[in-house]
TORGU-995497 format. One record per residue: residue number from 1; chain; x, y, z of N, C-alpha, C, CB in turn. Coordinates in nm, 4 decimals, m for minus. Glycine has a CB too. Example, Ala and Ser with C-alpha at 12.3 -4.5 7.8 and 13.67 -1.06 7.14 Angstrom:
+-----+--------+----------+----------+----------+----------+----------+----------+----------+----------+----------+----------+----------+----------+
| num | chaine |      n.X |      n.Y |      n.Z |     ca.X |     ca.Y |     ca.Z |      c.X |      c.Y |      c.Z |     cb.X |     cb.Y |     cb.Z |
+-----+--------+----------+----------+----------+----------+----------+----------+----------+----------+----------+----------+----------+----------+
|   1 |      A |   1.3190 |  m0.5690 |   0.7800 |   1.2300 |  m0.4500 |   0.7800 |   1.3200 |  m0.3300 |   0.7800 |   1.1308 |  m0.4473 |   0.9046 |
|   2 |      A |   1.2850 |  m0.2250 |   0.7080 |   1.3670 |  m0.1060 |   0.7140 |   1.2900 |   0.0030 |   0.7870 |   1.4084 |  m0.0598 |   0.5725 |
+-----+--------+----------+----------+----------+----------+----------+----------+----------+----------+----------+----------+----------+----------+
END
This chain:
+-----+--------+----------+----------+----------+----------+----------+----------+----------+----------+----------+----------+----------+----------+
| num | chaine |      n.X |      n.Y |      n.Z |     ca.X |     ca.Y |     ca.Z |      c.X |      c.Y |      c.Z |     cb.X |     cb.Y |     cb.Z |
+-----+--------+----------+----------+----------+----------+----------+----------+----------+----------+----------+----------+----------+----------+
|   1 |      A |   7.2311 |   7.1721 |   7.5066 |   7.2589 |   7.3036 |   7.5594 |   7.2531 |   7.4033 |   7.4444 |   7.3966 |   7.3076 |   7.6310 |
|   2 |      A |   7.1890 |   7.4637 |   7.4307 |   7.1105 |   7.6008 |   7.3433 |   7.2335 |   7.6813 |   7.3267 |   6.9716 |   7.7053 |   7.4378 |
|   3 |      A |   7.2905 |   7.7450 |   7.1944 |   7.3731 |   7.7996 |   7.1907 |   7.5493 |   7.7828 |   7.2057 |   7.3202 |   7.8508 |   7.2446 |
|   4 |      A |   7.5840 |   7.6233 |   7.2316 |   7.7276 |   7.5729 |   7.2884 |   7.7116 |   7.4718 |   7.1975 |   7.7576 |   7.5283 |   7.4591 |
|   5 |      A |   7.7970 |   7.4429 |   7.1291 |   7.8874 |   7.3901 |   7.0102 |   8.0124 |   7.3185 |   7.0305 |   7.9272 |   7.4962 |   6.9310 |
|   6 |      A |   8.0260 |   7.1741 |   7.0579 |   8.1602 |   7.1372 |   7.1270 |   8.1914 |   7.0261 |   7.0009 |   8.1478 |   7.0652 |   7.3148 |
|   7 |      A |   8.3349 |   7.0301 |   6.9384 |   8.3332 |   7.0013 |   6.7967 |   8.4633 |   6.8964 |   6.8351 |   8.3549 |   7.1487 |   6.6726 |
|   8 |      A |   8.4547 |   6.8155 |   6.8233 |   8.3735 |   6.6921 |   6.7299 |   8.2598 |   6.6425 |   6.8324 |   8.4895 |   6.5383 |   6.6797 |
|   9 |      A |   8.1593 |   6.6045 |   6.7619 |   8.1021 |   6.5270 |   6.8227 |   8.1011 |   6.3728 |   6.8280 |   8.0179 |   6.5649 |   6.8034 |
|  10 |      A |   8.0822 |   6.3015 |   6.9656 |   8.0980 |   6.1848 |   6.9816 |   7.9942 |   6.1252 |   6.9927 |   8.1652 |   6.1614 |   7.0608 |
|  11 |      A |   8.0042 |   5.9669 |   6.9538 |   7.8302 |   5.9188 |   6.9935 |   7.8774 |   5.8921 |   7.1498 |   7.7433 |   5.7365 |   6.8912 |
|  12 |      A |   7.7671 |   5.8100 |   7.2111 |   7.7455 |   5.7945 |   7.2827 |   7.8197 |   5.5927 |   7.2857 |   7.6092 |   5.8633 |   7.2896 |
|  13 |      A |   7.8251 |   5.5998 |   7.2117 |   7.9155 |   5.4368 |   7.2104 |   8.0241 |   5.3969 |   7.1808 |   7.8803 |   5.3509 |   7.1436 |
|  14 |      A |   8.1093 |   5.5529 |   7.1499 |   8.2677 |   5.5254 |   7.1853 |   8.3290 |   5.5632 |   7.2621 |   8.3447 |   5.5475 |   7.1191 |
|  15 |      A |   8.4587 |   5.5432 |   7.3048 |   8.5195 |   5.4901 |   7.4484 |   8.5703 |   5.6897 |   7.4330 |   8.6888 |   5.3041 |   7.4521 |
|  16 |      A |   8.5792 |   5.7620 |   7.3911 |   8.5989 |   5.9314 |   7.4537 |   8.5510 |   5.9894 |   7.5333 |   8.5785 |   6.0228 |   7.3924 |
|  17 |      A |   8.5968 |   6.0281 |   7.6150 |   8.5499 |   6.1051 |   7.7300 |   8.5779 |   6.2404 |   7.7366 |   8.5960 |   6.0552 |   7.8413 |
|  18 |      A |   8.4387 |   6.2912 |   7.7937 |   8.5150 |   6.4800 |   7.7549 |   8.4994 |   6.5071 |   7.8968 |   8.4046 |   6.6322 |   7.6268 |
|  19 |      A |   8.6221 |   6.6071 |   7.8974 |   8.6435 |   6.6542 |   8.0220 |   8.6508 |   6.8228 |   7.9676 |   8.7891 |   6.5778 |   8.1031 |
|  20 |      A |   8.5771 |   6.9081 |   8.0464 |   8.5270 |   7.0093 |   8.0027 |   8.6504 |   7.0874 |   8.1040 |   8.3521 |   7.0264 |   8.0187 |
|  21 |      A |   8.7210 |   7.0657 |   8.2072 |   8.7853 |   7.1306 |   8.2885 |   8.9544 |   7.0614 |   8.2944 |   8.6953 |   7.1270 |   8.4216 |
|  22 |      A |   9.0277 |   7.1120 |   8.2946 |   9.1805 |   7.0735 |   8.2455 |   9.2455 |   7.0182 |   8.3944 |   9.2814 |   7.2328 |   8.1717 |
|  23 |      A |   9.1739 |   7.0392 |   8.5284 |   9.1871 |   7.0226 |   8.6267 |   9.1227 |   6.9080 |   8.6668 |   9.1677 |   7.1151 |   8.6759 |
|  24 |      A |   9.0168 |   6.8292 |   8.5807 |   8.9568 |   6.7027 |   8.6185 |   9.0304 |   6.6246 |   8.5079 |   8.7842 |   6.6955 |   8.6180 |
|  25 |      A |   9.0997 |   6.6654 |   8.4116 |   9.1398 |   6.6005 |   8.2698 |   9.2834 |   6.5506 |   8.3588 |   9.1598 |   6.7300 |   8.0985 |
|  26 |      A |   9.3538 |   6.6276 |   8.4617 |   9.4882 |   6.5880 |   8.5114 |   9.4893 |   6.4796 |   8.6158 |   9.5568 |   6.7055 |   8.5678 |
|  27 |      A |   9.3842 |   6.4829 |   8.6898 |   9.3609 |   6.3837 |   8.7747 |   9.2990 |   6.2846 |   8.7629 |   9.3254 |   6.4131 |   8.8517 |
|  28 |      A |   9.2203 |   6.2591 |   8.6218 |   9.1949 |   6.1240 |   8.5950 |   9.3346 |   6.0528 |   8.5610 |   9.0894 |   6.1126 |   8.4777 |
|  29 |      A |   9.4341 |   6.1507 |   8.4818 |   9.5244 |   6.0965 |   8.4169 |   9.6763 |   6.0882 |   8.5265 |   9.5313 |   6.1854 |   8.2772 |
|  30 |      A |   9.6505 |   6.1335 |   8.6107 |   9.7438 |   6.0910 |   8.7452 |   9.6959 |   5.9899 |   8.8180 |   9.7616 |   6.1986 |   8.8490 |
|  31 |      A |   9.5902 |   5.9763 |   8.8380 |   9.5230 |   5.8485 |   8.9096 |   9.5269 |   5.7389 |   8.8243 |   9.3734 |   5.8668 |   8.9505 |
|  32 |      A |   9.4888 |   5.7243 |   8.6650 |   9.5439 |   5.6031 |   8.5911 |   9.7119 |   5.5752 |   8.6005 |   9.5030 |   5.6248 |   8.4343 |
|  33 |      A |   9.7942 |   5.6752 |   8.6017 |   9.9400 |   5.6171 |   8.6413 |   9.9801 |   5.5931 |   8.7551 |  10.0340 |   5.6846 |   8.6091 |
|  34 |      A |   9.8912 |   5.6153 |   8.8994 |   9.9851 |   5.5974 |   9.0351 |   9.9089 |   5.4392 |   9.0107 |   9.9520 |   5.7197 |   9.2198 |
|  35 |      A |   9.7837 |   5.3926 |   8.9286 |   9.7786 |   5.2451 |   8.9376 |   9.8501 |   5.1446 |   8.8612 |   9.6662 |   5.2141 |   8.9196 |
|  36 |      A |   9.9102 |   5.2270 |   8.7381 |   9.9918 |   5.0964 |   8.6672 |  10.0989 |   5.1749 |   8.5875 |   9.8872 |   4.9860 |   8.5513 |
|  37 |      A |  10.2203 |   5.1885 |   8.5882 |  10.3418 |   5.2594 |   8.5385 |  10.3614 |   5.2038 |   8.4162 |  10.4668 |   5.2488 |   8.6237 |
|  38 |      A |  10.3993 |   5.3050 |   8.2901 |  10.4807 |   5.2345 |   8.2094 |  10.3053 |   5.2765 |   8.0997 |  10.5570 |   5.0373 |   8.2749 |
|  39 |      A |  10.2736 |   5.3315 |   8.1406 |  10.1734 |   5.4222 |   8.0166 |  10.1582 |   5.4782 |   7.9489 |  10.1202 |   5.4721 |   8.0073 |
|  40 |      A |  10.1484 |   5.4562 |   7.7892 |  10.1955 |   5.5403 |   7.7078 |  10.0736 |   5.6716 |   7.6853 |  10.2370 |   5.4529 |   7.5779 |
|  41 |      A |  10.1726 |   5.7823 |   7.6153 |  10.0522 |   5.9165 |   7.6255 |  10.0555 |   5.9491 |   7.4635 |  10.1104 |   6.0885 |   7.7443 |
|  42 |      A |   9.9830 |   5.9689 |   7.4065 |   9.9528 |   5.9975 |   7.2671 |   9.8419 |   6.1513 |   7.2736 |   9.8697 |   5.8394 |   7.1930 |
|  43 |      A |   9.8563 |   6.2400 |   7.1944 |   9.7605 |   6.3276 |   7.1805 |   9.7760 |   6.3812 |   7.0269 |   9.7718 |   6.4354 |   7.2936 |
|  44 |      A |   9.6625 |   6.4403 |   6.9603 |   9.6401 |   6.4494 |   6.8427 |   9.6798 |   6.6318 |   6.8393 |   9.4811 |   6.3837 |   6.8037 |
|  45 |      A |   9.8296 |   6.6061 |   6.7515 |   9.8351 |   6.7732 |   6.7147 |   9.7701 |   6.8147 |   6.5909 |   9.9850 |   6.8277 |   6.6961 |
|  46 |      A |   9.7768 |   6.9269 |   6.5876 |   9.7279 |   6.9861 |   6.4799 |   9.8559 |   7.0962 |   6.4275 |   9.5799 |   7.0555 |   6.5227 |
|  47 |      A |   9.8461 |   7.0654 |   6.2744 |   9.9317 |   7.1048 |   6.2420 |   9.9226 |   7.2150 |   6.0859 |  10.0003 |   6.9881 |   6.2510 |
|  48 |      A |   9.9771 |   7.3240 |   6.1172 |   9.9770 |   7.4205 |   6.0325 |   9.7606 |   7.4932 |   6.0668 |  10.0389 |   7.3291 |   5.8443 |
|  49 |      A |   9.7735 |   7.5592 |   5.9544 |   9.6163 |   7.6449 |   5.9697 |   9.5274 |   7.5990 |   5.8688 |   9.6213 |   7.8187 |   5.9464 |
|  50 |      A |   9.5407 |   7.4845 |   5.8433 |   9.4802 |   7.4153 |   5.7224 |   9.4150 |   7.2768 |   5.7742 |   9.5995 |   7.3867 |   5.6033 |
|  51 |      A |   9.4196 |   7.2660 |   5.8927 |   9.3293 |   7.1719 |   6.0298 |   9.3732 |   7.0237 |   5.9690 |   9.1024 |   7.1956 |   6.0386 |
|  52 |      A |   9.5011 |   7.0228 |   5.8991 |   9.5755 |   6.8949 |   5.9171 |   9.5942 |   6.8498 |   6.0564 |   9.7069 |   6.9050 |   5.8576 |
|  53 |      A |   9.6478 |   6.7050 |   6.0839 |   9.6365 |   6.6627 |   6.2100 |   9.7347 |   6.5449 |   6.1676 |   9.4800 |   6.6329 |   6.2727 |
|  54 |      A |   9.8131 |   6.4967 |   6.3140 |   9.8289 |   6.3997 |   6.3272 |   9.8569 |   6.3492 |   6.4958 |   9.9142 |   6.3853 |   6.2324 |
|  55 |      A |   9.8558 |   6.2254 |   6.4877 |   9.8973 |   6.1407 |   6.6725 |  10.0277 |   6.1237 |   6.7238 |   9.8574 |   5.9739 |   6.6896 |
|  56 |      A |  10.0845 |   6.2140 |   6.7855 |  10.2172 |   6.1718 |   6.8313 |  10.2143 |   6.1160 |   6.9664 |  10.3126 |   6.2832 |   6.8281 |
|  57 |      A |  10.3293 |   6.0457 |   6.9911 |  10.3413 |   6.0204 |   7.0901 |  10.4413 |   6.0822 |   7.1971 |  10.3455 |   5.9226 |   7.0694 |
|  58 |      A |  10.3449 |   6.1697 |   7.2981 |  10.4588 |   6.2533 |   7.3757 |  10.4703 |   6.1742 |   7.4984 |  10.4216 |   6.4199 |   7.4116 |
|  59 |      A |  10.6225 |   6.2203 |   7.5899 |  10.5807 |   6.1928 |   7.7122 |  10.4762 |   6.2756 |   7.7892 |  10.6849 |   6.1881 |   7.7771 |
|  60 |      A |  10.4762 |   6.2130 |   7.9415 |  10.3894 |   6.2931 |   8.0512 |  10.3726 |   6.4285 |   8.0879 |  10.4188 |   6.2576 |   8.1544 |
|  61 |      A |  10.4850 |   6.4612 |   8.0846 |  10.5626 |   6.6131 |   8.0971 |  10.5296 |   6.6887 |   8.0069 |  10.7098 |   6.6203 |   8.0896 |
|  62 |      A |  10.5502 |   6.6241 |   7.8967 |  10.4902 |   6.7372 |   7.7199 |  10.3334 |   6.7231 |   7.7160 |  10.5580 |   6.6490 |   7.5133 |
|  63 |      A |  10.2897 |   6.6577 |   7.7876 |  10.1530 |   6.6728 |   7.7861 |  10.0667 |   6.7424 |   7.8804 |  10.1133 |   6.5680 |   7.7821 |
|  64 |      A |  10.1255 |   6.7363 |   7.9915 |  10.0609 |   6.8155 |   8.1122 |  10.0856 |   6.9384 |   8.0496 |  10.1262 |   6.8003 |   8.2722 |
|  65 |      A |  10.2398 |   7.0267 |   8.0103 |  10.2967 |   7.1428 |   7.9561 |  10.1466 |   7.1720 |   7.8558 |  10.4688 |   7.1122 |   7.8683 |
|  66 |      A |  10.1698 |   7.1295 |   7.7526 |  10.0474 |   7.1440 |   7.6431 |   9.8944 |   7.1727 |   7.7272 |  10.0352 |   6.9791 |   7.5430 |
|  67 |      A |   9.8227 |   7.0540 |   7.7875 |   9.7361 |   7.1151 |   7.8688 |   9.7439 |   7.2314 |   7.9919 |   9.6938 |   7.0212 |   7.9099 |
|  68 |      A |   9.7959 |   7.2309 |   8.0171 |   9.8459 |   7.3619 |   8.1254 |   9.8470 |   7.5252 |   8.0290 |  10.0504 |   7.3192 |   8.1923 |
|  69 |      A |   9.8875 |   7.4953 |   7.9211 |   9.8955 |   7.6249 |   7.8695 |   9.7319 |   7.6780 |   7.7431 |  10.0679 |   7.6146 |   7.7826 |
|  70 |      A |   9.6702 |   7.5857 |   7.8112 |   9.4606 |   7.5963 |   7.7742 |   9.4216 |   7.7319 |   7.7648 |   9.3339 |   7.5322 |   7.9216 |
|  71 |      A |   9.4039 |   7.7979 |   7.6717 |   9.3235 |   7.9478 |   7.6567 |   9.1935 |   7.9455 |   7.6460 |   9.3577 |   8.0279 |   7.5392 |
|  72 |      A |   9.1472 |   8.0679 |   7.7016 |   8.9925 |   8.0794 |   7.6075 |   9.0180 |   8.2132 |   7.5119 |   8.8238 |   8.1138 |   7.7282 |
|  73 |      A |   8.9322 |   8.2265 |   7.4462 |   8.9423 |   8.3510 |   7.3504 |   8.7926 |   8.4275 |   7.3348 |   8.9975 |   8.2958 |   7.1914 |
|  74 |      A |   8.8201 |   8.5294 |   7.3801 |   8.6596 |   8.6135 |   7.3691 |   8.6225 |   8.7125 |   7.2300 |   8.6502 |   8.7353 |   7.5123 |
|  75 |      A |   8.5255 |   8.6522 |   7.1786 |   8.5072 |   8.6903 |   7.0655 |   8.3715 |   8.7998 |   7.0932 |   8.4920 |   8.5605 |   6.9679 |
|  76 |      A |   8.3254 |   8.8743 |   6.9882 |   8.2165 |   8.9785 |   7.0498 |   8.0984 |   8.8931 |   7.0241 |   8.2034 |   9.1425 |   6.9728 |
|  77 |      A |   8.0887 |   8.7694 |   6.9289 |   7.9588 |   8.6718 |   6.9448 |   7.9926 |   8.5533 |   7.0081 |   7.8918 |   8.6295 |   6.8106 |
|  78 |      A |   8.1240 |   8.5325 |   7.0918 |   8.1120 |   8.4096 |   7.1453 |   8.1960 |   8.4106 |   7.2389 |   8.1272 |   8.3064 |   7.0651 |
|  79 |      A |   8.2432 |   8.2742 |   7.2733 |   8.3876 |   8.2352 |   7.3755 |   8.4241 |   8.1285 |   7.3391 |   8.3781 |   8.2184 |   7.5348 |
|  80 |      A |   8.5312 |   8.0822 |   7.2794 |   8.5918 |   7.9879 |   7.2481 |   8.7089 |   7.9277 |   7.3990 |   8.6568 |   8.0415 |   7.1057 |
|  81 |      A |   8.6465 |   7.7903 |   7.4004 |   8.7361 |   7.7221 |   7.5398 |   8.7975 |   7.6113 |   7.5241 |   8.6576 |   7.6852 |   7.6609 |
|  82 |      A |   8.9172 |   7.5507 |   7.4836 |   9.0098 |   7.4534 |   7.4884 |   8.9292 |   7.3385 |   7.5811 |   9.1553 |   7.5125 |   7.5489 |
|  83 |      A |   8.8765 |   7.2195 |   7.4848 |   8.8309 |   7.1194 |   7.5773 |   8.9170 |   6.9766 |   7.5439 |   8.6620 |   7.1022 |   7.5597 |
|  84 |      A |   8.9331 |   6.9151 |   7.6349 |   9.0009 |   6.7230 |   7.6006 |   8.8488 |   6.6331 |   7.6073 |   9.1470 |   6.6348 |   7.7832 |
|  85 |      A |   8.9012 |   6.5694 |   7.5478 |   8.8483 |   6.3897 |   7.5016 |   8.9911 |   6.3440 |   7.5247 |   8.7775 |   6.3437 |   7.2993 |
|  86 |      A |   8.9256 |   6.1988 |   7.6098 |   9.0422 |   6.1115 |   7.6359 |   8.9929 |   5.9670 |   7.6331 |   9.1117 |   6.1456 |   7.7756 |
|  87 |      A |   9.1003 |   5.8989 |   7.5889 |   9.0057 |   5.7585 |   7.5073 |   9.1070 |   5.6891 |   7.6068 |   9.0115 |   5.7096 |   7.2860 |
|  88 |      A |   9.1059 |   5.5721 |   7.6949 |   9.2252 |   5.4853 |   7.7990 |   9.2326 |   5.3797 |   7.7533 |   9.2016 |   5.4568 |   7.9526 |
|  89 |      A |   9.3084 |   5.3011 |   7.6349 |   9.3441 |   5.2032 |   7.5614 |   9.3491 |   5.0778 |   7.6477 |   9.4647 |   5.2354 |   7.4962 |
|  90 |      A |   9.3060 |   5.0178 |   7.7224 |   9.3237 |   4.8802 |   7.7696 |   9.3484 |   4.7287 |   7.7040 |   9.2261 |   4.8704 |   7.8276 |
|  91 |      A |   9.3972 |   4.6725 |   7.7869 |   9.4202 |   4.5263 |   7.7192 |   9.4247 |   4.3793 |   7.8416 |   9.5931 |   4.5410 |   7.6304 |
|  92 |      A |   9.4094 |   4.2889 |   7.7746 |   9.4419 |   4.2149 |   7.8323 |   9.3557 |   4.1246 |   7.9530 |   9.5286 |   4.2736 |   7.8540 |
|  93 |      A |   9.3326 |   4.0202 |   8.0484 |   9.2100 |   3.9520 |   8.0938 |   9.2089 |   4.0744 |   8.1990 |   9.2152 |   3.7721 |   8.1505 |
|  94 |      A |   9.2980 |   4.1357 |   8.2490 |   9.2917 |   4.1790 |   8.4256 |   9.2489 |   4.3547 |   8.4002 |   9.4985 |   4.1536 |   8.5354 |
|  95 |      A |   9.2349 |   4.3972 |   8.2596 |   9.2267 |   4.5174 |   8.1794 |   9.2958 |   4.6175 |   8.2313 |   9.1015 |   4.5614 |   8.1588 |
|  96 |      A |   9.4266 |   4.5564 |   8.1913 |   9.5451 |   4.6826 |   8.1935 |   9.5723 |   4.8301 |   8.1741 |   9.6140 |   4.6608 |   8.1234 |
|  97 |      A |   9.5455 |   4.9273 |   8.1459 |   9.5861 |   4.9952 |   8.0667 |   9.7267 |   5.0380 |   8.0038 |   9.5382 |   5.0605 |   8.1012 |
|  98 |      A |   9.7112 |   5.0464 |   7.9062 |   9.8551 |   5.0293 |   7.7903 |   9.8721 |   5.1945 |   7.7246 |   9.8095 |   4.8867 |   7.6197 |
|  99 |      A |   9.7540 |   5.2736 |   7.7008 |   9.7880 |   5.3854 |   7.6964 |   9.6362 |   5.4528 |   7.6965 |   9.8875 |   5.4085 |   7.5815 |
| 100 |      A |   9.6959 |   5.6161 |   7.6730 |   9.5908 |   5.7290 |   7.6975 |   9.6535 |   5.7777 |   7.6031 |   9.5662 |   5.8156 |   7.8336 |
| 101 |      A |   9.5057 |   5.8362 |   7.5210 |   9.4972 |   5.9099 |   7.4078 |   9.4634 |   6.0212 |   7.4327 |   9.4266 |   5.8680 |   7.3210 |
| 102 |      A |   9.4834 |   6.1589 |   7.3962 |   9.4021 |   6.2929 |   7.4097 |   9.3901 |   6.3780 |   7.3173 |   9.4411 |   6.3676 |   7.4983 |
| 103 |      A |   9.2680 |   6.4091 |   7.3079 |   9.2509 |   6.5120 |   7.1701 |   9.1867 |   6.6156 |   7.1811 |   9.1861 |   6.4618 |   7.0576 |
| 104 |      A |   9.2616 |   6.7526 |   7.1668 |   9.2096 |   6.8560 |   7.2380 |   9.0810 |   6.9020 |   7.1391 |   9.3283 |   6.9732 |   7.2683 |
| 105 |      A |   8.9895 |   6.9650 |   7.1368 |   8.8607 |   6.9982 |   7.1054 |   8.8446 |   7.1741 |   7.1394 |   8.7574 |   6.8934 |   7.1981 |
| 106 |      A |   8.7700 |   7.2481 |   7.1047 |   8.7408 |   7.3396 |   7.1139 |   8.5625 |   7.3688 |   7.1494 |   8.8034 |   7.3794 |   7.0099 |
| 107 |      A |   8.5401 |   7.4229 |   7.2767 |   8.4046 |   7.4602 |   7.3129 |   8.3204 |   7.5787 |   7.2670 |   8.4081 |   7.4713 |   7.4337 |
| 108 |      A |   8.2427 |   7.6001 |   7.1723 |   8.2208 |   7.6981 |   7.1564 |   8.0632 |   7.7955 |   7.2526 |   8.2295 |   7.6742 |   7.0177 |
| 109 |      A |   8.0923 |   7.8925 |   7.2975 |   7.9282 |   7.9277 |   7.3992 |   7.9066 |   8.0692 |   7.3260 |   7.9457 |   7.9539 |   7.6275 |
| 110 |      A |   7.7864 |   8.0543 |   7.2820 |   7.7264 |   8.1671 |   7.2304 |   7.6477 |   8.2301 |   7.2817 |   7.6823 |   8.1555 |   7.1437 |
| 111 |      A |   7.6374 |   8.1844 |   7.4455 |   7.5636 |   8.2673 |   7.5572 |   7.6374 |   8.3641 |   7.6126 |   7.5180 |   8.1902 |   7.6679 |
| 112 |      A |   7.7591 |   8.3898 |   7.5912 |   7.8615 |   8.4230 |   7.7292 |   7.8580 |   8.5548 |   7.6818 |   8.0367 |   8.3450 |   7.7539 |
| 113 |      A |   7.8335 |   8.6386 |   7.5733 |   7.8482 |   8.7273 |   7.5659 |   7.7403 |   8.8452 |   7.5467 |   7.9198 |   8.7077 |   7.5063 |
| 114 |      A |   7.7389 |   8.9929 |   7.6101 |   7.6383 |   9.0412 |   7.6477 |   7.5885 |   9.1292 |   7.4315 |   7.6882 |   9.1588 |   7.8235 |
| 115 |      A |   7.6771 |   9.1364 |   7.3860 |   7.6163 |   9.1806 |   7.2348 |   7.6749 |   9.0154 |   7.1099 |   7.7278 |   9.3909 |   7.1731 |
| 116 |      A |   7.5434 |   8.9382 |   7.1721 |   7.5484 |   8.8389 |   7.0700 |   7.4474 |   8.8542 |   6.9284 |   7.5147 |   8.7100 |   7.1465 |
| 117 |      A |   7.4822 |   8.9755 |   6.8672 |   7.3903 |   8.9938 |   6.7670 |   7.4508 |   8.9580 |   6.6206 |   7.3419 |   9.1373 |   6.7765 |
| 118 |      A |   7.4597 |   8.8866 |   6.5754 |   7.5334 |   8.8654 |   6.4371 |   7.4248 |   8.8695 |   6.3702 |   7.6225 |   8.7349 |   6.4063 |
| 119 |      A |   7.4335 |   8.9583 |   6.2879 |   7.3001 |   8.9317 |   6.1565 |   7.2078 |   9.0702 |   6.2182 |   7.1778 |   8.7230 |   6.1704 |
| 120 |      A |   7.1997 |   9.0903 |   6.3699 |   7.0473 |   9.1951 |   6.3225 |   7.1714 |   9.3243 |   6.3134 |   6.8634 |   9.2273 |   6.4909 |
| 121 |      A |   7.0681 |   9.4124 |   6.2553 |   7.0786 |   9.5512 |   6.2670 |   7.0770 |   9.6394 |   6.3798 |   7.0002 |   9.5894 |   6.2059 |
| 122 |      A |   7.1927 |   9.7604 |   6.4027 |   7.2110 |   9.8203 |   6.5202 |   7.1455 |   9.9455 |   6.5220 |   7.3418 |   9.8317 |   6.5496 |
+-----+--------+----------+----------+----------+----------+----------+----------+----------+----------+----------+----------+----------+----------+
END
């Protein structure tokens, strides 16, 4: 996609999944718990403005809260949009799941805006 920038990038042969909409990101992750209770939730904060990071482990509640409160930000060359990757930790012969990981991402679209001129002259 020409112009859209979605950071990090993943290959294509690890277990992350991007969910571009915070409304398909909640219902995968309600439908993995009405099948097996007792799931742990991990998501990757970021911490301070120096793009340190680390994995905590929140409950359900601190995580929906966190996704629920998703911005975009309109810039005059772009739009920046809050995206998830979610990785579903399984185990075991009957493949359990044991937990869900989430790591929020940022979308960047350099179409969305009508004066995307950086660099020429006005």
């Amino acid at each position: 996609m020409k112009g859209i920038d979605i950071s990090p990038d993943h290959s294509d042969s690890d277990d992350w999944k991007l969910f571009m909409r915070k409304d398909a990101l909640i219902a995968r992750m309600n439908h993995l718990r009405r099948k097996q209770k007792g799931i742990r939730m991990s998501m990757l904060i970021g911490l301070g403005e120096y793009g340190m990071s680390t994995w905590a482990e929140l409950p359900y509640s601190k995580c929906l809260e966190i996704i629920n409160k998703e911005v975009t930000s309109r810039f005059r060359n772009c739009d920046k949009t809050q995206v998830w990757h979610m990785n579903v930790h399984r185990f075991g012969s009957d493949n359990q799941v044991s937990s869900i990981s989430l790591w929020p991402t940022v979308k960047t679209d350099y179409n969305k805006t009508k004066d995307n001129n950086w660099g020429e002259e006005e």
